[in-house]
C-alpha positions, -999 to +999 in steps of 0.1 A: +433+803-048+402+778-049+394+769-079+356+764-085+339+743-114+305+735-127+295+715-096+306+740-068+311+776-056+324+792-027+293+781-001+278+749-020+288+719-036+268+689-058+280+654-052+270+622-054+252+603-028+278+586-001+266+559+021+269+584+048+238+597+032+214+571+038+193+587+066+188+619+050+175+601+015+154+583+040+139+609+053+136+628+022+121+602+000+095+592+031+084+626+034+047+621+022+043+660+022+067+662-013+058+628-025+028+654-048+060+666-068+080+637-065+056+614-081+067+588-053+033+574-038+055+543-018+080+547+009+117+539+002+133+515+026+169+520+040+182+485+018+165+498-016+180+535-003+214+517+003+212+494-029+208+524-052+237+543-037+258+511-038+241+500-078+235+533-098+255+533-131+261+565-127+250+568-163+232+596-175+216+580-204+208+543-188+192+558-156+176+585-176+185+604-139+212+616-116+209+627-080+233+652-066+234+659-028+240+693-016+265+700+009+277+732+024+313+734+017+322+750+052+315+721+074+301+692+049+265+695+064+244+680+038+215+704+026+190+687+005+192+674-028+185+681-069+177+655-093+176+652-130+151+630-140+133+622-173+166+628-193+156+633-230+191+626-252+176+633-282+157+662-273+186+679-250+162+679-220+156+669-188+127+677-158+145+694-125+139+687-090+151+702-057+148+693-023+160+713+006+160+700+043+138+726+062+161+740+086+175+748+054+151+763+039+146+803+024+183+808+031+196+811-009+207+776-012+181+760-035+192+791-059+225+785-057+220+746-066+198+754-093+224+780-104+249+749-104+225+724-116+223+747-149+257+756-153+264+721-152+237+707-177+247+734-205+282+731-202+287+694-192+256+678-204+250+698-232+212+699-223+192+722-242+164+726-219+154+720-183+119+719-168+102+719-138+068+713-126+055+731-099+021+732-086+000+765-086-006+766-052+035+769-046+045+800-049+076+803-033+087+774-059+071+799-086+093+823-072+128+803-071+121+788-107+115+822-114+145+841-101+167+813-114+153+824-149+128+797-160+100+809-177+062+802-167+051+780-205+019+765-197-003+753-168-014+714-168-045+709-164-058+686-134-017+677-130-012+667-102-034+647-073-034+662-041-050+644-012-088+646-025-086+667-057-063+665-089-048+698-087-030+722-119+003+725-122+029+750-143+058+741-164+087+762-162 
């Protein structure tokens, strides 16, 4: 019988970045069509990529962040990824982030993760709250926050800069 645990179930698993996973972060983090959400605005090179694989204290509360990559557990295919970012200790909290690689895309997994993602910050973490922000013109992000049982609480005004325009945002 497989057992499964805060960090996996029968078709997904959260890890930690590997070396092997260079290219993909690459990718990811150069994307300038996500950098909106990611509040990146610089591209990444492979050494800082590699460096932060290699260097991360894998330490929640001196990173204030932890990366997870997701990987399908049938053949080890690497997904996408979900952060935790702005950890509040204090306050219980911390800001979620998902990326999914687009052949990936609309097929459940970003549920699942988040599914994970919580199970893992309650039970592990002993988070109190997780947040996302997601911009109002994204609905099928509305939609998976949504499913995943996060609640709409406010819009942000003029959030988020988009291009030409600063653009609103929920937080869920």
């Amino acid at each position: 019988m497989i057992k499964y645990g805060w960090l996996n179930n029968s078709e997904i698993s959260l890890r930690a970045p590997e070396p092997e996973d260079l290219d993909i972060l690459y990718a990811m983090e150069n994307d300038t069509s996500i950098w909106m959400v990611s509040y990146n605005a610089v591209p990444y090179s492979r050494y800082q990529l590699k460096k932060y694989i290699s260097e991360s204290s894998h330490d929640l509360y001196t990173d204030r962040q932890v990366r997870f990559m997701i990987e399908r557990v049938a053949d080890r295919k690497v997904l996408g990824c979900i952060d935790l970012t702005d950890i509040e200790p204090l306050h219980a909290r911390a800001q979620i982030g998902i990326a999914i690689c687009s052949e990936y895309r609309n097929q459940g997994v970003a549920k699942m993760a988040i599914s994970l993602l919580c199970d893992y910050s309650q039970k592990c973490l002993r988070l109190h709250q997780l947040f996302a922000i997601v911009p109002l013109n994204n609905i099928l992000s509305e939609r998976l926050f949504s499913a995943c049982g996060f609640v709409k609480s406010a819009t942000l005004k003029d959030w988020l800069w988009n291009e030409s325009e600063y653009q609103d945002a929920w937080i869920f």
